[in-house]
C-alpha positions in Angstrom: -39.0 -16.3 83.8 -36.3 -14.7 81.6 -36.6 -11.4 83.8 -34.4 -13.3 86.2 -31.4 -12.6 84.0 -32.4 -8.8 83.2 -32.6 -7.2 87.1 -29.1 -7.2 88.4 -26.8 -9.7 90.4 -29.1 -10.5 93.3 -32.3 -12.3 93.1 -35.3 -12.9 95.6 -33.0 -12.3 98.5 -34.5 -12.5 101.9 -35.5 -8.8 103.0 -35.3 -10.6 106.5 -31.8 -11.6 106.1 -31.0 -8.2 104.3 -33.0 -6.1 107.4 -31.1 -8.0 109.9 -27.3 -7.4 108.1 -28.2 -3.6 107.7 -28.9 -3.6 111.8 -25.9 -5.1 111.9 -23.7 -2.7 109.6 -25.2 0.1 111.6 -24.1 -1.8 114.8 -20.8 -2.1 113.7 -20.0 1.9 112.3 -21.7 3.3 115.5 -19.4 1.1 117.9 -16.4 2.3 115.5 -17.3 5.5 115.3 -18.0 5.7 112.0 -17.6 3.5 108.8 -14.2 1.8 107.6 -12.7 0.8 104.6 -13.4 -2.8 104.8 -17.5 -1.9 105.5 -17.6 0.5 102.8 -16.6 -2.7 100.7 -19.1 -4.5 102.3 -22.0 -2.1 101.6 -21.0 -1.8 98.1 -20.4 -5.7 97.3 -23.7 -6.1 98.7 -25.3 -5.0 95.5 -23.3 -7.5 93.3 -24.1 -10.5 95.8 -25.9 -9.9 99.2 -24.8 -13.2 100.3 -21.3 -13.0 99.4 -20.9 -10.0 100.7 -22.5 -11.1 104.0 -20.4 -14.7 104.3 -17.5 -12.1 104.0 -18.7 -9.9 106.7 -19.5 -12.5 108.8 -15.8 -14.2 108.3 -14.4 -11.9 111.0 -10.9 -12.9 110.7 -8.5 -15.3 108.9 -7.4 -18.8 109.5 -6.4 -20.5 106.1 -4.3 -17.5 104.7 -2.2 -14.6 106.7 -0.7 -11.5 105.5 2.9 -10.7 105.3 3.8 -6.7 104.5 7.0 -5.8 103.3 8.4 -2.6 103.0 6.2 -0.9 101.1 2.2 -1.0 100.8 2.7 -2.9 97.5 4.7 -5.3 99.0 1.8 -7.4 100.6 1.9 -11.2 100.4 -0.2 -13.9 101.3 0.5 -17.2 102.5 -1.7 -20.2 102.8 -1.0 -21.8 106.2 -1.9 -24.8 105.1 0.7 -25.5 102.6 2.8 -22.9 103.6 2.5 -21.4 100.0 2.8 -18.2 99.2 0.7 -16.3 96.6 4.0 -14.8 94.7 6.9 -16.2 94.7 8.8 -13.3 94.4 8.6 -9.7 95.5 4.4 -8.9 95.3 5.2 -5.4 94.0 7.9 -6.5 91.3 4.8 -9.0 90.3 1.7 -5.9 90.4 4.4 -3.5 88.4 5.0 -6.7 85.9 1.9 -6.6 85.6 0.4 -3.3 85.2 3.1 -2.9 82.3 2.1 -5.5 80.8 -1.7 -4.5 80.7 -0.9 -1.2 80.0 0.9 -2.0 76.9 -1.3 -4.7 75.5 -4.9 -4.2 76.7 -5.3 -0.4 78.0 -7.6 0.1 75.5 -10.3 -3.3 76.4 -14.0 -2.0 77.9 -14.0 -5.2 79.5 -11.7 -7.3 81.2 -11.8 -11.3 82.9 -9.6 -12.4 85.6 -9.0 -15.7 87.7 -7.8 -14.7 91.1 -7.2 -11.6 93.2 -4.1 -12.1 94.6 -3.8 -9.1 97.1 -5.9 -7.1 95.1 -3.0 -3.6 94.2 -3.2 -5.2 91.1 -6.6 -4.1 90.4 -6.5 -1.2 92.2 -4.2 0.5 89.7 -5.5 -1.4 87.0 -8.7 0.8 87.8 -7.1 4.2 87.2 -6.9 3.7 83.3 -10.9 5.0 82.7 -10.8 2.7 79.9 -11.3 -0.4 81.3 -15.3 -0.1 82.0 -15.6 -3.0 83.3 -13.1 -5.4 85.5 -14.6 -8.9 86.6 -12.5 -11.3 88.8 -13.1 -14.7 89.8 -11.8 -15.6 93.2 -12.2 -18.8 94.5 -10.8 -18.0 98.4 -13.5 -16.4 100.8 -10.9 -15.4 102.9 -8.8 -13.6 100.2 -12.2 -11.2 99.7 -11.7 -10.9 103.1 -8.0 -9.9 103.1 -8.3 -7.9 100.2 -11.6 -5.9 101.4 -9.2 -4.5 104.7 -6.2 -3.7 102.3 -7.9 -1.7 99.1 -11.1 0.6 98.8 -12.7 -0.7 96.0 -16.1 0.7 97.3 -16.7 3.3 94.8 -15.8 1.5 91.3 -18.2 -1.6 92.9 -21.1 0.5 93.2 -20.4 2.2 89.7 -20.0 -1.7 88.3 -17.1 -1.1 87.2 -15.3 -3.7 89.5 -17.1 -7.1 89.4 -15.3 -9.3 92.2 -17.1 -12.9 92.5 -16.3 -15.6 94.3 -16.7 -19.4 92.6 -18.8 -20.8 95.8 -21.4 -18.1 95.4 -21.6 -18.5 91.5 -24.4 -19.7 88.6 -24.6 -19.3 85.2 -27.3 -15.9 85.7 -24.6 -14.7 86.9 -22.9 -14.9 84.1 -25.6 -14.1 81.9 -26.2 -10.8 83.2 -22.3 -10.1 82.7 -21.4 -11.7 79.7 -25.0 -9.0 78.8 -23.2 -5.8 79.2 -22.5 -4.0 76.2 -19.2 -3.3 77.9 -18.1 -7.2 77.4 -20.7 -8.3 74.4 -19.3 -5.6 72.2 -15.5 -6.8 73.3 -16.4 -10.6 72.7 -13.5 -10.9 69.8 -10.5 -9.8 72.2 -12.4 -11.8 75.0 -9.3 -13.3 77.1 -8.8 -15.0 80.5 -6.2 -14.1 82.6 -5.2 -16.2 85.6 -3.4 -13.4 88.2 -0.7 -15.5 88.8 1.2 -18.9 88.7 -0.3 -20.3 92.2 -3.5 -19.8 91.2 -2.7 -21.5 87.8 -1.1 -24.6 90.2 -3.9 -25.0 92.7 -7.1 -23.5 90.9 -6.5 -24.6 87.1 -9.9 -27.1 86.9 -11.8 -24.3 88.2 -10.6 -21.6 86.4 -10.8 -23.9 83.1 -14.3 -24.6 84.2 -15.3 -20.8 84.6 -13.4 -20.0 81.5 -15.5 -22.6 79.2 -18.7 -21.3 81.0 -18.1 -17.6 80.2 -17.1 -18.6 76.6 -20.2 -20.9 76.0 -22.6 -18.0 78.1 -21.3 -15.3 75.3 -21.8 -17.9 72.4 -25.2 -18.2 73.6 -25.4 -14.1 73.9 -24.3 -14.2 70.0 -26.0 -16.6 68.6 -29.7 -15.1 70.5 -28.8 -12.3 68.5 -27.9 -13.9 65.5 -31.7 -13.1 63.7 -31.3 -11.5 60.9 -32.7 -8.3 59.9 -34.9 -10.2 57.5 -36.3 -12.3 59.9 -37.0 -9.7 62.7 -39.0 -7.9 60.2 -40.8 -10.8 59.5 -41.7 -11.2 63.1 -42.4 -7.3 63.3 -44.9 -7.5 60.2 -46.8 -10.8 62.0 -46.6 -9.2 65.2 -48.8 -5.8 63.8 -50.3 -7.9 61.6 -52.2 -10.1 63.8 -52.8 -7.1 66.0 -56.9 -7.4 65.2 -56.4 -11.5 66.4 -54.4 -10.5 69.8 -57.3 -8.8 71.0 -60.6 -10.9 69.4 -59.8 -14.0 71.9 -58.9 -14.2 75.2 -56.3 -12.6 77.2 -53.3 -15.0 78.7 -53.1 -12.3 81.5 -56.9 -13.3 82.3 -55.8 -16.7 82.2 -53.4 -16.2 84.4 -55.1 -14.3 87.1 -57.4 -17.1 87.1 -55.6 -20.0 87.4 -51.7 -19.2 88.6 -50.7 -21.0 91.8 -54.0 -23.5 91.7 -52.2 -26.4 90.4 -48.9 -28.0 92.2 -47.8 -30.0 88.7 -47.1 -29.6 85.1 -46.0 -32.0 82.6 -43.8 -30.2 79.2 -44.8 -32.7 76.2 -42.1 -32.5 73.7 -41.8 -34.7 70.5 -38.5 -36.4 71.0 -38.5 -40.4 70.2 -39.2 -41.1 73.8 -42.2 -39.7 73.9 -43.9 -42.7 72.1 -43.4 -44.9 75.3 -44.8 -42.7 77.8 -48.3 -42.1 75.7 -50.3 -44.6 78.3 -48.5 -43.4 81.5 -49.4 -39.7 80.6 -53.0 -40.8 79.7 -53.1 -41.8 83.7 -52.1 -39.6 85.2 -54.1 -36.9 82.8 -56.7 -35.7 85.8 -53.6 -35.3 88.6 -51.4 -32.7 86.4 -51.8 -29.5 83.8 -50.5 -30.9 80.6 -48.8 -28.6 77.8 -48.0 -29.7 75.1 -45.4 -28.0 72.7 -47.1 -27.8 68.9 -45.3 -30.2 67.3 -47.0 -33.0 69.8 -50.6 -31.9 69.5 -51.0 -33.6 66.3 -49.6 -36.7 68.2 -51.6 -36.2 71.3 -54.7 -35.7 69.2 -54.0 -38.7 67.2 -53.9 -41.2 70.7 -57.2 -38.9 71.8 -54.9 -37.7 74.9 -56.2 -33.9 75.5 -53.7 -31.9 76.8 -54.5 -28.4 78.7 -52.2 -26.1 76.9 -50.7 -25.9 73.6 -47.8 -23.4 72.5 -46.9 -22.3 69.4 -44.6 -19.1 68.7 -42.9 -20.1 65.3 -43.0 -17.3 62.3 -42.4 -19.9 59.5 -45.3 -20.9 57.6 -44.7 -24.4 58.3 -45.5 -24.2 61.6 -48.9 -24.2 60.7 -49.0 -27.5 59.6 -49.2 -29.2 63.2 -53.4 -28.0 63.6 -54.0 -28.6 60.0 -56.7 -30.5 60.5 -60.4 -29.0 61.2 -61.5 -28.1 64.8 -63.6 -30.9 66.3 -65.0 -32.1 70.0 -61.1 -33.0 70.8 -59.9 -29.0 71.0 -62.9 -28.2 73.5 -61.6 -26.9 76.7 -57.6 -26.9 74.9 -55.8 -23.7 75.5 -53.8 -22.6 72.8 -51.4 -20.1 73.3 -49.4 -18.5 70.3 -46.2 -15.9 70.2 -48.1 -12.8 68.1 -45.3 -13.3 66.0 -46.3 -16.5 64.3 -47.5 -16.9 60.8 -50.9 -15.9 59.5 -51.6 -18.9 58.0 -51.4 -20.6 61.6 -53.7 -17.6 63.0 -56.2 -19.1 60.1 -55.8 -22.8 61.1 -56.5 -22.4 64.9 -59.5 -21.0 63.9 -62.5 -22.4 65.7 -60.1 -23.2 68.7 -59.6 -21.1 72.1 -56.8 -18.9 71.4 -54.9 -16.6 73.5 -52.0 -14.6 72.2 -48.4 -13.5 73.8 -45.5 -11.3 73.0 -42.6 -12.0 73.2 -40.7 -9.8 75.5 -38.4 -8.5 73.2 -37.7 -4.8 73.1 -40.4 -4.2 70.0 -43.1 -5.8 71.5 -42.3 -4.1 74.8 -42.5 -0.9 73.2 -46.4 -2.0 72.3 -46.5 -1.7 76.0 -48.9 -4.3 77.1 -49.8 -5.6 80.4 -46.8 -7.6 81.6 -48.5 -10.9 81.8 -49.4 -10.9 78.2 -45.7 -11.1 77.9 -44.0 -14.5 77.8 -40.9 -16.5 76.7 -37.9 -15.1 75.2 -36.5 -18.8 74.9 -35.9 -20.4 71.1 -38.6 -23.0 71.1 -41.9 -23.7 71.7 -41.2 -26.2 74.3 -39.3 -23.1 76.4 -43.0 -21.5 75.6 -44.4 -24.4 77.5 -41.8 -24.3 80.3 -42.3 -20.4 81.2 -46.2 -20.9 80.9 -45.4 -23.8 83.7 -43.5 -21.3 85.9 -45.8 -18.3 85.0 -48.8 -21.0 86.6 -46.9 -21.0 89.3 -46.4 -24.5 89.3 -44.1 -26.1 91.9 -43.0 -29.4 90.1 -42.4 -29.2 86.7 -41.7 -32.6 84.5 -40.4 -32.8 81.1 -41.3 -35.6 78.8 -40.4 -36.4 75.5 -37.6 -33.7 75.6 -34.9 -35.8 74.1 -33.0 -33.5 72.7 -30.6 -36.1 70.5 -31.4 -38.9 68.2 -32.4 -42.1 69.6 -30.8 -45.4 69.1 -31.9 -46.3 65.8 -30.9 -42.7 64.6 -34.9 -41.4 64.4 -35.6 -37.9 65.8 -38.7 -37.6 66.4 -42.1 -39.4 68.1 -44.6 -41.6 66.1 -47.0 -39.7 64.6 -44.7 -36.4 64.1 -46.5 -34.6 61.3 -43.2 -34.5 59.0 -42.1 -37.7 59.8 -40.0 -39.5 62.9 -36.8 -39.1 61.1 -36.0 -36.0 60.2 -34.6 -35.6 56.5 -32.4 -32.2 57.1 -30.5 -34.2 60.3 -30.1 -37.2 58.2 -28.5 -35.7 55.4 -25.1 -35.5 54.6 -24.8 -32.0 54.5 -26.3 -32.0 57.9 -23.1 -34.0 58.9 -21.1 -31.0 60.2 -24.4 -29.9 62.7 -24.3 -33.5 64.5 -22.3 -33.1 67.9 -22.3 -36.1 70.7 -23.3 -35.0 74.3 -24.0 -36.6 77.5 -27.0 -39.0 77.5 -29.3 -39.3 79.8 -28.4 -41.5 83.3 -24.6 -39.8 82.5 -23.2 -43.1 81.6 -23.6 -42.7 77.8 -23.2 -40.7 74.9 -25.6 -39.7 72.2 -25.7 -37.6 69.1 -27.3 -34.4 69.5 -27.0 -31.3 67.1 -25.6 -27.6 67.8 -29.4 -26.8 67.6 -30.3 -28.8 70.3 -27.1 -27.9 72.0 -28.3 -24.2 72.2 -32.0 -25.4 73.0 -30.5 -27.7 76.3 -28.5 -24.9 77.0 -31.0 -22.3 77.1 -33.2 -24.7 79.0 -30.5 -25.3 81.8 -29.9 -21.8 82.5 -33.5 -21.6 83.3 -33.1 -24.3 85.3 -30.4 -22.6 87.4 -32.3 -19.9 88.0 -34.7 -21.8 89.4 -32.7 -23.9 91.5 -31.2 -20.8 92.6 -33.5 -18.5 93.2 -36.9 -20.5 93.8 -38.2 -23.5 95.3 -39.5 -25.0 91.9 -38.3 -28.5 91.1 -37.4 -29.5 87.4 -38.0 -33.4 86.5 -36.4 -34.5 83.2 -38.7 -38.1 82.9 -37.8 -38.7 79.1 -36.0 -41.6 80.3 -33.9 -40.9 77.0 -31.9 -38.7 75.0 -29.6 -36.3 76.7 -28.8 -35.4 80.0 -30.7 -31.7 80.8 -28.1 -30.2 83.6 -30.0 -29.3 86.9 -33.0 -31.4 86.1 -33.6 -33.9 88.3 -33.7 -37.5 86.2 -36.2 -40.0 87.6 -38.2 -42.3 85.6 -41.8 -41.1 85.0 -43.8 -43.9 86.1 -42.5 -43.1 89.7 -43.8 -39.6 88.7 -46.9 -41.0 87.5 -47.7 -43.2 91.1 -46.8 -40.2 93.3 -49.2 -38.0 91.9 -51.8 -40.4 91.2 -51.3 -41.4 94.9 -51.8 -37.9 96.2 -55.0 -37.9 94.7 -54.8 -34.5 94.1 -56.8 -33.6 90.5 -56.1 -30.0 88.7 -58.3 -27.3 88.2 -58.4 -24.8 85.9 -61.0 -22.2 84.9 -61.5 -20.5 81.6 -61.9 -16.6 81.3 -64.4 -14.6 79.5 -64.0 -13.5 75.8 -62.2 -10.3 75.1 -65.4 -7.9 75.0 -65.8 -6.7 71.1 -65.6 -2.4 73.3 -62.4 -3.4 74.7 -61.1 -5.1 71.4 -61.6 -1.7 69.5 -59.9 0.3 72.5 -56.8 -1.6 72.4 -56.4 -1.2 68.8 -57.2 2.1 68.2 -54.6 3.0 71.6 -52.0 0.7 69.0 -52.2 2.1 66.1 -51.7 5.7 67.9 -48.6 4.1 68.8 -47.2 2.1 65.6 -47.6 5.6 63.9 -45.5 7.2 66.4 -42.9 4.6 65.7 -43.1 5.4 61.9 -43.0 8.7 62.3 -39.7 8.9 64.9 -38.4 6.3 62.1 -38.8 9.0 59.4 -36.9 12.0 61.9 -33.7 10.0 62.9 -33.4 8.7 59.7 -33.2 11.7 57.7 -30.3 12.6 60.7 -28.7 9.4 59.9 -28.6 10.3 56.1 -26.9 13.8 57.0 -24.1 12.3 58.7 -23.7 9.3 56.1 -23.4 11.9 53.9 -20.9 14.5 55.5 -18.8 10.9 56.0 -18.6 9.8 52.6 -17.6 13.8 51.2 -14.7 13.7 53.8 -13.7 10.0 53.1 -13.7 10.9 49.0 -11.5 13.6 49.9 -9.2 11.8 52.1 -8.8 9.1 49.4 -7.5 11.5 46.6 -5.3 12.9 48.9 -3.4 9.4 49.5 -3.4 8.7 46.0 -1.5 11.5 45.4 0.8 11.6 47.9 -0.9 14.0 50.7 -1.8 13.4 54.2 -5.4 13.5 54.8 -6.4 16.3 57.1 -6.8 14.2 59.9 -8.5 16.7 62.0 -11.5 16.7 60.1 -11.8 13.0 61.2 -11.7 13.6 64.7 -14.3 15.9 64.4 -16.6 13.6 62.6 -15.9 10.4 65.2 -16.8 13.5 68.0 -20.2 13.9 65.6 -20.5 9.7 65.4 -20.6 9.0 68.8 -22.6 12.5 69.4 -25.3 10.6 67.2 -24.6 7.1 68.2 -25.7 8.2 72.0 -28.6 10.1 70.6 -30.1 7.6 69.1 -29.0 5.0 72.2 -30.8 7.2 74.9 -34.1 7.4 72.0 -36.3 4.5 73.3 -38.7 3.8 70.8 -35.4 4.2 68.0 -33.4 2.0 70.2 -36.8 -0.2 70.9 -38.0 -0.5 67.1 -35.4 0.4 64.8 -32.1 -0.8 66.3 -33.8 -4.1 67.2 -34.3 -4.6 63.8 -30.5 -4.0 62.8 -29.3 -5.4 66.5 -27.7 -8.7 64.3 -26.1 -5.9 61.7 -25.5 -3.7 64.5 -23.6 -5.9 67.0 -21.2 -7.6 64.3 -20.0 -3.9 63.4 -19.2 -2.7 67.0 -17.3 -5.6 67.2 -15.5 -4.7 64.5 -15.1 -1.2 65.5 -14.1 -2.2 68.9 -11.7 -5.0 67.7 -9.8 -1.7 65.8 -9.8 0.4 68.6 -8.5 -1.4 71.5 -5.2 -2.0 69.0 -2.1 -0.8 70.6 -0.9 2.5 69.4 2.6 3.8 69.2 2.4 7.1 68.4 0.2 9.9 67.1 0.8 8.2 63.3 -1.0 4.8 65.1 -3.8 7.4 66.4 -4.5 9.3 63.2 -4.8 5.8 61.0 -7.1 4.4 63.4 -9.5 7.0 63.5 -9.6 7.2 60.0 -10.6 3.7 59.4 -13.1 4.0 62.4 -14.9 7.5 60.3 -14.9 4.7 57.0 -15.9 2.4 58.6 -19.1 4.9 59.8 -19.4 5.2 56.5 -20.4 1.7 55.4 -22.7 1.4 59.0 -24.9 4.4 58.8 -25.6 3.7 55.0 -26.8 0.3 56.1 -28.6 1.5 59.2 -30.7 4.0 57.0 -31.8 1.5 54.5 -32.8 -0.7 57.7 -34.7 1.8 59.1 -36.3 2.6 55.6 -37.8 -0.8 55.2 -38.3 -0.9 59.2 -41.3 2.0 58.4 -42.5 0.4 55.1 -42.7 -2.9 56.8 -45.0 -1.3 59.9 -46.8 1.1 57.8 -47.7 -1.9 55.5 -48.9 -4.4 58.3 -50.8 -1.3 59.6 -53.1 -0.7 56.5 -53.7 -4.4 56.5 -56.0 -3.7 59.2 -60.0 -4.8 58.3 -60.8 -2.6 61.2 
């Protein structure tokens, strides 16, 4: 599922509909003699969004807006007919020359750069000389203006390079925005992140939806920065489970044979979660049991088990030892024919309590486990709970209607958190302590008529969940149910009670089917890990080679640095040369460890929380104005310092990176 936000702007398109515009594109440049301007826009927009780009096409000419040129080709406005409104008030070039001076003494220096409106689009065609600005995303919520602007400015070639992101607000979702607010171009820029509406009438007649877009762009970056907010610490965790339990991932079965074998043979999946609600919909779940695959997040198998309701699937994926707790209790007759599928990242101590059940192990596809390179069906969730696990194992099935139960996601009435039976109790003691208090936000409830106290975890869990959602909506013809009947309201889910659920299914009389795969054969087993630990010692050793490059230039840094430090204390100017030559040498390193895969795979996935909070910083110095040469010289001193401090850090990380495989490697009883 999460691929859908790692591809780029245009998603299970139809190659009809994309066949039939090409014939007509090729129509169109043959009865003109060759291409234009405006389809040269065309063709290039189509790669940012195919149906934008052919709404536009298909326009053919203007009826809400028409163009007025003065005496020059900057001079262009726009009026609506309409209102008889104009786009500037004044003179259009006095506004674009405002403007680009503006810009060029404030931001000439921002990668990345948001926008609200395109006005008659000169603007942004100058704005695009300055090779700084790497990327330039603007929000236009006219489909007429695209067309206007497409026929007055050849923005062809920075489209195709992505450098020029035009998008309009009718053919927008939030996957959009994740793959943008993605680009190291605007994550690394996310402190001087700003907003700029073009101009004062679209401020009048667009502020709502500019506001809107705004708040989603901030909260779509906050979600960016807080999925990488793991620590080093606990990515190496992960990394140690993850080799670790290498000898487990391949004794059981394989959730790629279990998916061969059973995607697209069931219409219906019911998500049980552990939220208050879930208590009351025990019975109607039991019902309708036969009719629907059932997978249960970990924290309600105990709870299940409990009220003897067997579900089909159970995910777990959390690397804390506590996790464990939920299948404390000794396999019996109940776990026959139960499922359970675990993140290879989860504790040991959990490997050594599902013993005795049928396990089946997936990755995570994060860019470590990628580099293991498994098949990619053994790869699943990158979500932040278990009950995401459970929803992408529902979409991975292929199934077609989806329902969510028990997925509260806030505190019920009578302040409790969790469902009867929940193995560390219904209320939780870290929410309902005091120094929880600053945690506890109130959201939309469920219905939309109330509100309900929720926390900025569950926040980030509903908001991970919706996304999904709007891909799906989007992109697929997968329907999402929230039937908690409780809690808060899950954007794009579609709220209806689950009894009514319940009837139509058990009224289409339709029971599921699933079929279990063979064992992992004890041959393959030994195959897969010998062909591993070929490649975890490959990792160790490019570990060892680009750290000892790493050390060099720390080194050379600091020399220079000491140097430059007793020359201010007594009075001299540092030979600043020296440090442009070193930032040449940093970023010379910098890309040679980017375009290293299994570095940038392994190592710098380990320091990616360490490593994204400094190019913030670094980024946050250099897009400062500067002056004058004296600005430029001080700056790129403090950006060689600041090298100083990073590549230190980054070659401890990588030390304990290598300690922590080689270490999870000779735990090995193979």
């Amino acid at each position: 599922m999460d691929n859908i936000f790692n591809k780029n702007y245009n998603h299970q398109v139809d190659p009809n509909a994309v066949k039939e515009f090409h014939q007509a594109i090729d129509k169109d440049i043959r009865a003109n003699g060759g291409t234009t301007l405006f389809i040269n826009n065309i063709i290039a927009l189509c790669q940012i969004n195919f149906n934008l780009a052919k709404a536009v096409y298909d326009l053919k000419s203007n009826s809400k807006f028409d163009v007025f040129a003065g005496k020059s080709s900057l001079d262009i406005n726009i009026i609506n007919t309409h209102t008889k409104e104009p786009l500037y008030s004044g003179s259009p070039a006095s506004h674009t020359n405002d403007m680009l001076n503006k810009f060029k003494k404030e931001y000439s220096l921002y990668p990345s750069l948001f926008f609200y409106g395109l006005g008659n689009g000169n603007f942004y065609k100058a704005l695009l000389e300055n090779k700084n600005h790497k990327k330039i995303i603007v929000f236009e919520p006219e489909i007429e203006i695209f067309f206007i602007v497409l026929h007055l400015n050849d923005f062809s070639k920075d489209m195709r390079e992505n450098r020029f992101v035009p998008l309009c607000t009718s053919y927008l979702n939030e996957s959009y925005l994740h793959i943008i607010c993605g680009s190291k171009d605007v994550i690394y820029n996310v402190r001087s992140y700003n907003f700029h509406i073009y101009n004062d009438y679209y401020a009048k007649n667009y502020e709502s939806s500019a506001n809107a877009i705004n708040k989603s762009l901030l909260n779509t970056q906050l979600l960016g920065i807080k999925s990488a907010g793991t620590s080093a610490e606990d990515t190496l965790i992960g990394m140690k489970h993850v080799v670790a339990n290498m000898p487990h991932f391949y004794a059981n079965y394989s959730l790629k044979d279990v998916l061969n074998l059973n995607t697209n043979r069931n219409k219906t999946a019911i998500i049980v979660s552990t939220g208050p609600s879930l208590t009351k919909q025990l019975e109607l779940l039991r019902e309708v049991a036969p009719y629907a695959i059932l997978i249960a997040a970990d924290a309600s198998y105990p709870i299940l088990k409990l009220n003897n309701l067997k579900p089909d699937f159970v995910t777990t994926m959390e690397r804390i030892v506590e996790s464990g707790e939920f299948f404390n209790s000794k396999a019996s007759e109940f776990d026959n024919g139960i499922t359970f599928v675990a993140s290879s990242l989860i504790h040991p101590n959990t490997i050594g309590l599902l013993k005795g059940r049928n396990a089946v192990f997936a990755h995570k596809p994060l860019k470590f486990e990628y580099a293991l390179g498994e098949d990619s069906k053994n790869y699943m969730c990158k979500g932040p709970s278990t009950a995401h696990f459970a929803f992408d194992l529902a979409i991975e099935l292929g199934c077609k209607q989806i329902i969510f139960i028990g997925q509260d996601l806030a505190m019920a009435s009578d302040g409790t958190t969790h469902a009867k039976g929940m193995v560390f109790g219904e209320t939780s003691p870290t929410i309902a302590s005091k120094e929880y208090t600053p945690n506890i936000t109130t959201v939309l409830g469920y219905g939309g008529k109330t509100q309900v106290k929720s926390t900025k975890t569950w926040d980030l869990f509903r908001n991970y969940f919706e996304a999904m959602i709007d891909a799906l909506n989007a992109y697929t013809d997968v329907k999402v149910y929230n039937a908690t009947e409780g809690g808060s309201r899950i954007k794009g889910a579609i709220e209806m009670p689950f009894g009514e659920l319940v009837s139509q299914l058990i009224g289409a009389g339709v029971k599921k089917e699933l079929i279990k795969p063979e064992p992992i054969s004890p041959k393959l087993s030994q195959q897969k890990l010998s062909e591993q630990r070929a490649i975890i010692e490959n990792f160790i050793k490019v570990g060892k080679d680009r750290q000892a490059l790493i050390t060099e230039l720390f080194k050379k840094i600091s020399k220079l640095v000491e140097s430059a430090d007793r020359d201010l204390a007594a009075n001299k100017e540092p030979r600043y040369a020296k440090f442009y030559e070193l930032k040449d040498r940093i970023e010379r390193l910098k890309a040679t460890l980017q375009s290293d895969k299994v570095f940038n795979d392994v190592y710098m996935y380990t320091a990616y929380n360490f490593c994204i909070h400094q190019e913030l910083e670094f980024m946050a110095l250099m897009v400062k104005p500067e002056n004058n040469k004296g600005d430029r010289d001080k700056k790129i001193f403090e950006y060689v310092r600041q090298h100083g401090y990073y590549f230190f850090s980054l070659a401890g990380m990588v030390e304990t990176t290598i300690d922590t495989l080689q270490n999870a490697l000779d735990g090995w009883e193979v």
